[in-house]
KEBAFI-756328 format. One record per residue (C-alpha): residue in three letters; x, y, z. Coordinates in pm, 1 decimal. Layout:
<fises>
FISE residuo       px       py       pz
FISE     Ala        X        Y        Z
...
</fises>
This chain:
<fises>
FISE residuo       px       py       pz
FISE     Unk   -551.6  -2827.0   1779.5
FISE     Unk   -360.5  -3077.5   1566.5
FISE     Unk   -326.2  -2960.6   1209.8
FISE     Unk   -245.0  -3236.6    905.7
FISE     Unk      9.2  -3240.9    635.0
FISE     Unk    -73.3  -3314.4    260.0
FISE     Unk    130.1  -3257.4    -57.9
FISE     Unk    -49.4  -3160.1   -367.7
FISE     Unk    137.8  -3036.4   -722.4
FISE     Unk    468.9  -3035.0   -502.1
FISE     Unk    307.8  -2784.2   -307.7
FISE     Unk    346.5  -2817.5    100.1
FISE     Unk      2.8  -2757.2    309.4
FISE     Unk    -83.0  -2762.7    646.4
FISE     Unk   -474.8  -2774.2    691.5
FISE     Unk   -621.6  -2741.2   1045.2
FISE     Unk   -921.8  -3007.0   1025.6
FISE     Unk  -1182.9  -2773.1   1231.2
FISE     Unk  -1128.8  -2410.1    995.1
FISE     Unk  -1040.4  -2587.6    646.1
FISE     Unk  -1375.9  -2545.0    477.6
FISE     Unk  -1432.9  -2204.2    575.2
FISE     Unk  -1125.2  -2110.3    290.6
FISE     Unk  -1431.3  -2039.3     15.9
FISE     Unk  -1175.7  -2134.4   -244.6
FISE     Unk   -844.4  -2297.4   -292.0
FISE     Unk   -553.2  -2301.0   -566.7
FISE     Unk   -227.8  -2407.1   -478.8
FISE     Unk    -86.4  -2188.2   -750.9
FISE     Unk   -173.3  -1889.6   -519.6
FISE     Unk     74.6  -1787.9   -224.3
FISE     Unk   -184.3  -1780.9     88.9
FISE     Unk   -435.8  -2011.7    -44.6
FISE     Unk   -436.5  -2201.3    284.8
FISE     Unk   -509.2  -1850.8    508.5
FISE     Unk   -775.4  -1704.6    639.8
FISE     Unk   -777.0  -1343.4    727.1
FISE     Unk  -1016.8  -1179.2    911.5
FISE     Unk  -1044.3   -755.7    803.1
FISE     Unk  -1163.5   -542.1   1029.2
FISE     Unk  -1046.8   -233.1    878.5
FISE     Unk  -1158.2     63.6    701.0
FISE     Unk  -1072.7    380.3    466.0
FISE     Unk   -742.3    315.3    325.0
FISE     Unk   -435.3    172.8    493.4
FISE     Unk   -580.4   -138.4    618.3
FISE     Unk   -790.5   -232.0    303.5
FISE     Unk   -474.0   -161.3    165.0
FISE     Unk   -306.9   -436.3    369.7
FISE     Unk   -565.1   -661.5    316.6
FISE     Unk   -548.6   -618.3    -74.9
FISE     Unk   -204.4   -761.9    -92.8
FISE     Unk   -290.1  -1050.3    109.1
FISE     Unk   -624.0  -1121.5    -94.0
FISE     Unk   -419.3  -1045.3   -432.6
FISE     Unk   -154.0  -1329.9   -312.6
FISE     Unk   -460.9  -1581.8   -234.3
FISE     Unk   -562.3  -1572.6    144.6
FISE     Unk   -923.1  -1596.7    205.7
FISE     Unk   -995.0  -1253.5    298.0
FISE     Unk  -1318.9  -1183.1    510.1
FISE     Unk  -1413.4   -846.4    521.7
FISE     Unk  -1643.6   -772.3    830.5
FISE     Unk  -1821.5   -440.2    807.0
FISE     Unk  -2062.7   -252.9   1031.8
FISE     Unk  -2367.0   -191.6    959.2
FISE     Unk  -2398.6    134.3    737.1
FISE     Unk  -2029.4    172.9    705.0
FISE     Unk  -1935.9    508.2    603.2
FISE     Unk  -1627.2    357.1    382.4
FISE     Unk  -1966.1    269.6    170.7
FISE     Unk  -1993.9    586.3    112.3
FISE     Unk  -1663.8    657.9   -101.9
FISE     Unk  -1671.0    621.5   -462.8
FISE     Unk  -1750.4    357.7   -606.8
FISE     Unk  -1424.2    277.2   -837.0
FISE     Unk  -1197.6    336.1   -488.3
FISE     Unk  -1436.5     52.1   -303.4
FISE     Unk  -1383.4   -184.5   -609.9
FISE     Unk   -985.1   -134.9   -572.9
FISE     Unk   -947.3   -227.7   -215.6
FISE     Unk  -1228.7   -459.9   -164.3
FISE     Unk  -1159.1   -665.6   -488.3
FISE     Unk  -1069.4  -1057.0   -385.2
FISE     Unk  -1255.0  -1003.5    -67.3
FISE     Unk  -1550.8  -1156.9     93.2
FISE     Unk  -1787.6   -971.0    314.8
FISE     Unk  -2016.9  -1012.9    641.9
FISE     Unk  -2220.7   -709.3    833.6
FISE     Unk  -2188.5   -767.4   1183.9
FISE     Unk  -2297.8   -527.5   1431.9
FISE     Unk  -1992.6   -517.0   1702.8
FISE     Unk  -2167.0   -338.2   1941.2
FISE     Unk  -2403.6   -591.7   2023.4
FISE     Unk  -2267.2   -894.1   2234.0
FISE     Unk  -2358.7  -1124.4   1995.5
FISE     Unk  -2140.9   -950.1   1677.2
FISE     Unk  -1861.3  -1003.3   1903.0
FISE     Unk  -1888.0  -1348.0   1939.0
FISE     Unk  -1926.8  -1397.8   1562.0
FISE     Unk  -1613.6  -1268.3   1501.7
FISE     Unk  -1437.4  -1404.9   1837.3
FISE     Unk  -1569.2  -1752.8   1677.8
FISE     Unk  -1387.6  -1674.6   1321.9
FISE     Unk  -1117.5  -1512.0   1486.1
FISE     Unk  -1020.5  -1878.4   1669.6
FISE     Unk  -1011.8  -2013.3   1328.1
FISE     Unk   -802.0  -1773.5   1123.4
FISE     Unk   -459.3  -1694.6   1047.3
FISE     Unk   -475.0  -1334.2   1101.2
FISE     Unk   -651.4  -1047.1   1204.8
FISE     Unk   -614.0   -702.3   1096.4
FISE     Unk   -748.1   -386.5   1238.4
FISE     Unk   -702.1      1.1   1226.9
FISE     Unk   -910.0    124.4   1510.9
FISE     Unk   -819.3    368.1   1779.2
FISE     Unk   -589.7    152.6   2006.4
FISE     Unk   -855.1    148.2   2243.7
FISE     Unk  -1121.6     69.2   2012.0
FISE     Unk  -1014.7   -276.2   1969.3
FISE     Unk  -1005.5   -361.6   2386.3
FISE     Unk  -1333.0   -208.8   2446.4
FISE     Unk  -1471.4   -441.0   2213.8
FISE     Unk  -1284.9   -731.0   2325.3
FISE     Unk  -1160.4   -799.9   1996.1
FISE     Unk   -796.4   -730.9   2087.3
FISE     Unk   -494.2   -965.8   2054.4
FISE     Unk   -484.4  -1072.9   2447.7
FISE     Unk   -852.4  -1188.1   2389.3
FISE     Unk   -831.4  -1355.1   2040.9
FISE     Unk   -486.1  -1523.1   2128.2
FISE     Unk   -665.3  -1725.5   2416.7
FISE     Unk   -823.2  -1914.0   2132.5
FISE     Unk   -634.6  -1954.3   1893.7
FISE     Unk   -226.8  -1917.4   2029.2
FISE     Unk   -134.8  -1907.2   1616.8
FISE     Unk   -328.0  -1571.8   1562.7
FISE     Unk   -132.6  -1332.9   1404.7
FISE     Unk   -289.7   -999.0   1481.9
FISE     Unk   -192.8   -627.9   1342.4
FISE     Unk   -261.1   -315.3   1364.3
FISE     Unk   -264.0      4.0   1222.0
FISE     Unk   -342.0    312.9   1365.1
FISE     Unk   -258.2    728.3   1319.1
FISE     Unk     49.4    744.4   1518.6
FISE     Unk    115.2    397.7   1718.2
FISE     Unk    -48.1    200.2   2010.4
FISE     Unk    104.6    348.8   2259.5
FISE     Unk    262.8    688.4   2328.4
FISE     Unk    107.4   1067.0   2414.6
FISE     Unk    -56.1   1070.1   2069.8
FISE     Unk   -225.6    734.1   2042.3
FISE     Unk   -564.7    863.2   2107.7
FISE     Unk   -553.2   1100.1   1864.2
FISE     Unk   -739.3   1056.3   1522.4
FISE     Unk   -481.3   1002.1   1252.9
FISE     Unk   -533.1   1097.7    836.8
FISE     Unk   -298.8   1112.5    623.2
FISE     Unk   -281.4   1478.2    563.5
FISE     Unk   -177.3   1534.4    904.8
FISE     Unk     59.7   1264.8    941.6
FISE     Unk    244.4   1417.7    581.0
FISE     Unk    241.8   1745.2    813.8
FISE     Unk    409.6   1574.7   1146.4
FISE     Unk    613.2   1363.0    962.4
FISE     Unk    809.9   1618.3    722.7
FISE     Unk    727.9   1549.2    470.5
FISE     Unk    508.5   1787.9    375.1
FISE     Unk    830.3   2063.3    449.7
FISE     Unk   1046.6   1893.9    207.6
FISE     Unk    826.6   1875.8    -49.9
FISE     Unk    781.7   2193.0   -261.1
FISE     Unk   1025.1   2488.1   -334.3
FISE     Unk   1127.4   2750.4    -56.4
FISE     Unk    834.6   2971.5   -186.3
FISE     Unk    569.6   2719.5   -205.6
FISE     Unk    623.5   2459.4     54.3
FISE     Unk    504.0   2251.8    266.0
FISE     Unk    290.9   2086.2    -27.3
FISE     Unk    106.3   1771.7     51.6
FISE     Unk    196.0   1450.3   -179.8
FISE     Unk    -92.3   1391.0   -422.2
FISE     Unk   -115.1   1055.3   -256.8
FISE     Unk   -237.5    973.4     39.7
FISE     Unk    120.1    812.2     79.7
FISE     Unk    124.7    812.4    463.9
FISE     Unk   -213.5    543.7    461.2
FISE     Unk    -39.8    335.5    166.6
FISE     Unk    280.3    257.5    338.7
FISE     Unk    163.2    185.9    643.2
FISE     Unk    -18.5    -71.9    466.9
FISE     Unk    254.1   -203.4    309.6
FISE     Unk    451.2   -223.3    603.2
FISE     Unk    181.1   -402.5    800.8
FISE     Unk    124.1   -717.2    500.3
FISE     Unk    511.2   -743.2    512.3
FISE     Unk    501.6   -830.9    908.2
FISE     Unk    215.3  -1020.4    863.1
FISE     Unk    439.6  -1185.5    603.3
FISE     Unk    736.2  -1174.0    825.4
FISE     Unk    459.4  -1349.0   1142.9
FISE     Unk    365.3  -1578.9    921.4
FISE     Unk    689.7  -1753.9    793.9
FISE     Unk    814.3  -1728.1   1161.8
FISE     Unk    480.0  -1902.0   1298.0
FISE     Unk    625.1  -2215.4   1081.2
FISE     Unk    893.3  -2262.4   1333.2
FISE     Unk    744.7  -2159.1   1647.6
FISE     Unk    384.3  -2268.9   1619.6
FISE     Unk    262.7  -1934.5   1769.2
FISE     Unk    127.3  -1625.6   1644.2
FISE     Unk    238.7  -1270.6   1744.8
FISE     Unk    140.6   -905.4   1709.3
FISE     Unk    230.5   -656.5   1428.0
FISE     Unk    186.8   -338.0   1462.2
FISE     Unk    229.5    -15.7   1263.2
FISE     Unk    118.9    340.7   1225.4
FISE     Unk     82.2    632.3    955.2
FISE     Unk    372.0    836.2   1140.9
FISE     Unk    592.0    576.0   1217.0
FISE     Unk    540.8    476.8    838.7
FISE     Unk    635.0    834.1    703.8
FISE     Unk    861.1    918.8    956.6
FISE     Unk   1088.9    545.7    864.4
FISE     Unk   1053.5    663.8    490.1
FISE     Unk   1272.7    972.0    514.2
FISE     Unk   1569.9    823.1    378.5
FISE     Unk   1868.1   1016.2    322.1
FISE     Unk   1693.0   1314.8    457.6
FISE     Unk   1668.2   1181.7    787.6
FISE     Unk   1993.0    990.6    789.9
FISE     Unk   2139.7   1366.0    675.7
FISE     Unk   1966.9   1579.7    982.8
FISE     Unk   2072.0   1306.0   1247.2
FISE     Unk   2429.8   1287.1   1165.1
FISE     Unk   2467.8   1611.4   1090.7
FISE     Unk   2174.9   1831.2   1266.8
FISE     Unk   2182.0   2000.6    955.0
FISE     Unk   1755.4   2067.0    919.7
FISE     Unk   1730.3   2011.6    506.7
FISE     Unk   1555.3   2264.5    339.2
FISE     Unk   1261.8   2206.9     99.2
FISE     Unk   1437.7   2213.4   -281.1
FISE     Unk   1108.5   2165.5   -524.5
FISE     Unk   1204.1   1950.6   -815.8
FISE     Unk   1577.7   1946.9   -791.6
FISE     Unk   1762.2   1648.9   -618.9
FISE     Unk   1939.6   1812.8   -290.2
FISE     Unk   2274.2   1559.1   -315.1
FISE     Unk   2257.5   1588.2   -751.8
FISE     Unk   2275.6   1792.7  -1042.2
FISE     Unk   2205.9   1868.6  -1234.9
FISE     Unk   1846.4   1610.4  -1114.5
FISE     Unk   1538.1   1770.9  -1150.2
FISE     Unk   1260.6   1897.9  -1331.0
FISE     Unk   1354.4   2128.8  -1690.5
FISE     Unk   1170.4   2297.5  -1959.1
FISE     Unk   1226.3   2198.9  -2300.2
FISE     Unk   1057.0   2386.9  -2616.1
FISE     Unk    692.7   2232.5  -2553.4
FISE     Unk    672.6   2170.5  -2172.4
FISE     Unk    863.1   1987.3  -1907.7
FISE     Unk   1114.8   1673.0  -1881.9
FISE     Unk   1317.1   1523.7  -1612.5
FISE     Unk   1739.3   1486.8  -1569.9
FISE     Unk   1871.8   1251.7  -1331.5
FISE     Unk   2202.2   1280.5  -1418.8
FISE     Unk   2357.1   1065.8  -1127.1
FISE     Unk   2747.9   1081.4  -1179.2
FISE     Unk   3028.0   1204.5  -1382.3
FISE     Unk   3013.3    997.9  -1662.2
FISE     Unk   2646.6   1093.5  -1709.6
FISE     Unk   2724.1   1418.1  -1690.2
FISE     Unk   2974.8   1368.8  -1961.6
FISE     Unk   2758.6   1243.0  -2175.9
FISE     Unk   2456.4   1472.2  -2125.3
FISE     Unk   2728.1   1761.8  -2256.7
FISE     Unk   2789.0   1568.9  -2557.9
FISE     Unk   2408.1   1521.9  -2657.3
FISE     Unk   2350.6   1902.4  -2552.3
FISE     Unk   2679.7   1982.7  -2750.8
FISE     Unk   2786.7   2235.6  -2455.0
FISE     Unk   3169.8   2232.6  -2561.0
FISE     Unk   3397.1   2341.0  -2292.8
FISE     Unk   3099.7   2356.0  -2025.1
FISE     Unk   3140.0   1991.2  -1950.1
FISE     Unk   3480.8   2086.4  -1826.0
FISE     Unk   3461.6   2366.3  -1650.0
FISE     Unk   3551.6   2344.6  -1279.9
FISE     Unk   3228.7   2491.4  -1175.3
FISE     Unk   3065.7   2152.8  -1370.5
FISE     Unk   3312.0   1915.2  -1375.5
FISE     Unk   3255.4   1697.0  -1075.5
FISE     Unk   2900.1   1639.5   -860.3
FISE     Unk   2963.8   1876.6   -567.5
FISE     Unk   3085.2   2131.3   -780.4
FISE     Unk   2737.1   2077.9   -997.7
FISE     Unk   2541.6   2122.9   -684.2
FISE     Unk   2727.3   2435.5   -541.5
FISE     Unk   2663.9   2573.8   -883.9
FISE     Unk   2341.7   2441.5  -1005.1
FISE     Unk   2136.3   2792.8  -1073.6
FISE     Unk   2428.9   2859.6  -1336.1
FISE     Unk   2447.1   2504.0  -1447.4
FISE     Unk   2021.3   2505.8  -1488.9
FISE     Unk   2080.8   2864.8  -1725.9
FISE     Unk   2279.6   2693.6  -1939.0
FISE     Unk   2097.9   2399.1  -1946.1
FISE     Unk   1765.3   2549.7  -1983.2
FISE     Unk   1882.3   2778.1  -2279.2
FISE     Unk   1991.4   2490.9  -2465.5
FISE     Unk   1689.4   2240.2  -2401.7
FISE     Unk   1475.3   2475.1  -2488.0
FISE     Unk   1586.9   2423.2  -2885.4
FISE     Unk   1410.8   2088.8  -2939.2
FISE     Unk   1051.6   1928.1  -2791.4
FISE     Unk   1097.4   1715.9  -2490.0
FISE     Unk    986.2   1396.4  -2688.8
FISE     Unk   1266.8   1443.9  -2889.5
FISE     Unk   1561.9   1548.4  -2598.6
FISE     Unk   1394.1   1186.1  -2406.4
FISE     Unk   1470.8   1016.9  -2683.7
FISE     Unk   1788.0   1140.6  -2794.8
FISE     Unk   1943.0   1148.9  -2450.7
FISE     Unk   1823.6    795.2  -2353.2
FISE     Unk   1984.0    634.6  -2627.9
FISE     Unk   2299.9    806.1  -2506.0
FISE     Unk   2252.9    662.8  -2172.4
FISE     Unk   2174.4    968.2  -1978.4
FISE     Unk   1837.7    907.9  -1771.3
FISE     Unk   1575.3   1148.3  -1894.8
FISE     Unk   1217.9   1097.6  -1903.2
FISE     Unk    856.9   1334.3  -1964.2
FISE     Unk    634.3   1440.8  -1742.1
FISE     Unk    271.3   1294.6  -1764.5
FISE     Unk    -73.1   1371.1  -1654.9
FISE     Unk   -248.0   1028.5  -1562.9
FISE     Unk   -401.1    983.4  -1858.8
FISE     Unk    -41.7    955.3  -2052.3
FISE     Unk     72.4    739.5  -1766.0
FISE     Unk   -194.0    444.7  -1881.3
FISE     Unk   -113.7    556.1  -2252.8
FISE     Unk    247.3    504.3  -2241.9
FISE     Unk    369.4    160.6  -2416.7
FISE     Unk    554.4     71.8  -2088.3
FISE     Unk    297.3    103.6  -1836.2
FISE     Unk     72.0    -96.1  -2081.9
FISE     Unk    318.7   -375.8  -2090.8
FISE     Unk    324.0   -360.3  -1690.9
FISE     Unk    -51.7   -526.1  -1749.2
FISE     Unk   -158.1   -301.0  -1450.2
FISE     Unk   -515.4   -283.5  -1488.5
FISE     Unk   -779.7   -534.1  -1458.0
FISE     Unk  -1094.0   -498.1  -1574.7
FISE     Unk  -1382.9   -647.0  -1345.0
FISE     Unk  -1778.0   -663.8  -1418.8
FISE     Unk  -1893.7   -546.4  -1045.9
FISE     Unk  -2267.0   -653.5   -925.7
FISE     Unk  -2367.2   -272.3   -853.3
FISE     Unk  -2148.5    -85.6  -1062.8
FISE     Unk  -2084.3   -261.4  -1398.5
FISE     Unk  -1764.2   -274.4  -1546.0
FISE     Unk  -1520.3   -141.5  -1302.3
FISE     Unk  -1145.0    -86.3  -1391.7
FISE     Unk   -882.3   -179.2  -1103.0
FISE     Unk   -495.3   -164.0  -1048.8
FISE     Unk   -301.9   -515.9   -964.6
FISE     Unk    -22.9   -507.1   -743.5
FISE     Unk    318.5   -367.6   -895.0
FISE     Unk    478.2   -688.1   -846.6
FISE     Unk    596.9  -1033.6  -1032.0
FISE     Unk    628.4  -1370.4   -895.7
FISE     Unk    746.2  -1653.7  -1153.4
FISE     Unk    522.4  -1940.3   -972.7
FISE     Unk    302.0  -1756.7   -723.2
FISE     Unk    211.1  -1429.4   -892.7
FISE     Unk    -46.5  -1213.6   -700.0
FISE     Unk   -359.1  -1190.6   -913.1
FISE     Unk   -722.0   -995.7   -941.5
FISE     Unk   -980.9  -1260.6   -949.5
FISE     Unk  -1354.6  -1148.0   -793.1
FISE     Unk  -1472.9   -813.0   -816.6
FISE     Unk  -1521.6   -607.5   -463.8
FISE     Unk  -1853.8   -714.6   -313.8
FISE     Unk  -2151.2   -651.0   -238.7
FISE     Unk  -2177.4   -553.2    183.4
FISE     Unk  -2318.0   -827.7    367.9
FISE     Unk  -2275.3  -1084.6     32.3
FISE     Unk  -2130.7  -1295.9    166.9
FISE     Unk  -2273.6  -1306.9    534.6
FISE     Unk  -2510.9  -1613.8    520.5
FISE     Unk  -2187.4  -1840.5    364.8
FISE     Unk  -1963.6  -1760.0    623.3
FISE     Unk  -2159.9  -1817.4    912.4
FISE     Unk  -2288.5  -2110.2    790.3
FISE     Unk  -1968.2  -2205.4    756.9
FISE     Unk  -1929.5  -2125.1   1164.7
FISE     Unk  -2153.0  -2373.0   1252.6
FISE     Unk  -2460.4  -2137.5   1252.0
FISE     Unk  -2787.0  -2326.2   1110.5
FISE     Unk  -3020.6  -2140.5    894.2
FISE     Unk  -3281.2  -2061.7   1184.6
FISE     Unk  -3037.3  -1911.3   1378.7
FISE     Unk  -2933.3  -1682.7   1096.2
FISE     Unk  -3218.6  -1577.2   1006.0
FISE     Unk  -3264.9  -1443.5   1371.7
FISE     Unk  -2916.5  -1337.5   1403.9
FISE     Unk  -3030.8  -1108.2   1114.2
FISE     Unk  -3409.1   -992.1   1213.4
FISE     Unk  -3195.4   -864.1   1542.5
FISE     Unk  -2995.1   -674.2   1375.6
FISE     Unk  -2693.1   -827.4   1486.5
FISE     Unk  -2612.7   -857.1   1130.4
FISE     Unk  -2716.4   -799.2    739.6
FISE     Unk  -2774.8  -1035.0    485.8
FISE     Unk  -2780.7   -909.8    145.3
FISE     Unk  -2998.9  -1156.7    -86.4
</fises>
């Protein structure tokens, strides 16, 4: 398969003559404008994947099953992950489904999947199979807890993997813990991690020609996320204890009540700490050896919080925030979501997009936290429709209009008019 060069705007492409007008639209403003993904995910972490490669332009072609329960979810969650996408219904366990996606397969860039690792081989839709036709596949996965291993069969959520992964135990106070994350954090980074190997695949594909597999779970995600807490227990066996809202290594770092509710210190190092005393006019506090340097603060924080709590609880936390940020010490409130899309910051972010869906009306989304000068990713189509996009795509195959039509009274797949 020979592929051709062209330059356009400065921009470099390489455009492979047989797949090139399945991309259903092109700008060479957008980062993956020239790739075509083929989504074969569901729930969460691989829609989230997906997202991030449809946000930075690849053609993203979401193939469903018929009566998908991710249908199901609410509405606004569907619009999120699905926005920038295109969509087929194919019906995988009929012979014919397969070779749909076998033929798009040959003629993308990627695939992505989060079955069962078995799922994907009793299908025949696995890498070994896929790669035969098309040697520059990149292919990834993302599953509970890895393809391979005693728990790869097992079904994988995130509420479980938050559990087996530690999370959960460090999160909380002594009395209240384990306490999940109010995200489903375990399905979010593993879909991060995935789109940056299928980043990683793709810039090394430029050298080598060939494709590769990427793979990733929900456990392996947590689990690599520990940080410090990790790097702590295996150098040290030391098992770290949950410590609710207070940083375990800092103080005083945490969460503190001033007159009208709660605020956050992160006072990170000495100077900080310095100046925090000032603002708080604690007098000979700031020196005193129980206070004066960071391990000292730690060893002594429940005396350290008295004081500090006694003294923050003169003024409203608005007003603490903004006295102690102007001094430099790092100090912030607390907000419910709905002061989170309030505050002035946030807004200047331009996080949310506002889309006019074909079911649902106007539907509010959340871009991607992230800034490129030339290439920036963007929210362009609203989430569609199941199915919406079926009769394009295969037509696009190679598949006439007859043979659509009975591709679709079989029930192989759905067409939505």
């Amino acid at each position: 398969m020979e592929e051709s060069l062209f330059v356009c705007n400065g921009h470099v492409k390489f455009i492979t003559p047989h797949r090139h007008h399945l991309i259903h639209w092109r700008s060479v403003k957008a980062a993956l404008s020239d790739i075509l993904v083929v989504d074969l995910t569901t729930v969460r972490s691989g829609p989230t994947c997906t997202k991030i490669l449809a946000d930075f332009g690849a053609d993203v072609v979401r193939v469903e099953r018929p009566g998908d329960a991710g249908r199901d979810r609410v509405f606004f969650d569907q619009a999120d992950l699905q926005r920038n996408k295109r969509s087929m219904v194919v019906n995988l366990q009929s012979p014919k489904g397969v070779e749909i996606v076998r033929t798009l397969a040959a003629r993308a860039d990627v695939v992505v999947e989060n079955y069962r690792p078995d799922v994907k081989h009793r299908l025949g839709v696995d890498y070994a199979t896929l790669s035969r036709d098309n040697a520059r596949l990149v292919y990834a996965s993302i599953s509970g807890f890895g393809q391979d291993g005693p728990y790869r069969d097992r079904p994988g959520y995130d509420q479980i993997v938050q559990g087996m992964s530690g999370l959960m135990w460090l999160t909380g106070t002594p009395e209240s813990a384990p306490l999940r994350v109010g995200i489903p954090i375990g399905d979010l980074l593993a879909g991060y991690f995935c789109a940056m190997g299928i980043f990683v695949a793709l810039l090394e594909r430029q050298v080598s020609g060939r494709g590769q597999e990427v793979a990733t779970s929900l456990l392996e995600a947590l689990t690599g996320s520990l940080s410090f807490q990790a790097v702590k227990y295996l150098n040290t066996g030391e098992v770290p204890p949950p410590v609710g809202n207070h940083h375990p290594l800092t103080a005083p770092m945490g969460v503190y009540r001033a007159r009208d509710g709660f605020m956050n210190l992160a006072v990170g190092n000495d100077e900080m700490w310095a100046r925090l005393a000032r603002v708080l006019d604690l007098g000979d506090v700031a020196e005193d050896p129980r206070f004066a340097r960071g391990p000292a603060r730690v060893k002594n924080r429940a005396a350290l919080d008295a004081i500090l709590l006694e003294r923050l609880a003169e003024r409203p936390a608005a007003e603490w925030t903004e006295r102690l940020n102007e001094a430099g010490v790092a100090c912030g409130p607390i907000y419910t979501v709905d002061q989170v899309f309030a505050d002035r910051q946030v807004r200047a972010a331009g996080l949310v997009h506002e889309q006019e869906h074909a079911a649902f009306g106007p539907v509010k989304v959340l871009g991607l936290p992230l800034r490129l000068s030339r290439t920036p990713p963007t929210v362009r189509t609203p989430a569609p429709v199941p199915g919406a996009h079926t009769r394009e795509i295969l037509e696009g195959l190679g598949y006439s209009v007859p043979e659509i039509d009975a591709l679709a009274e079989a029930g192989v797949i759905e067409v939505t008019k």
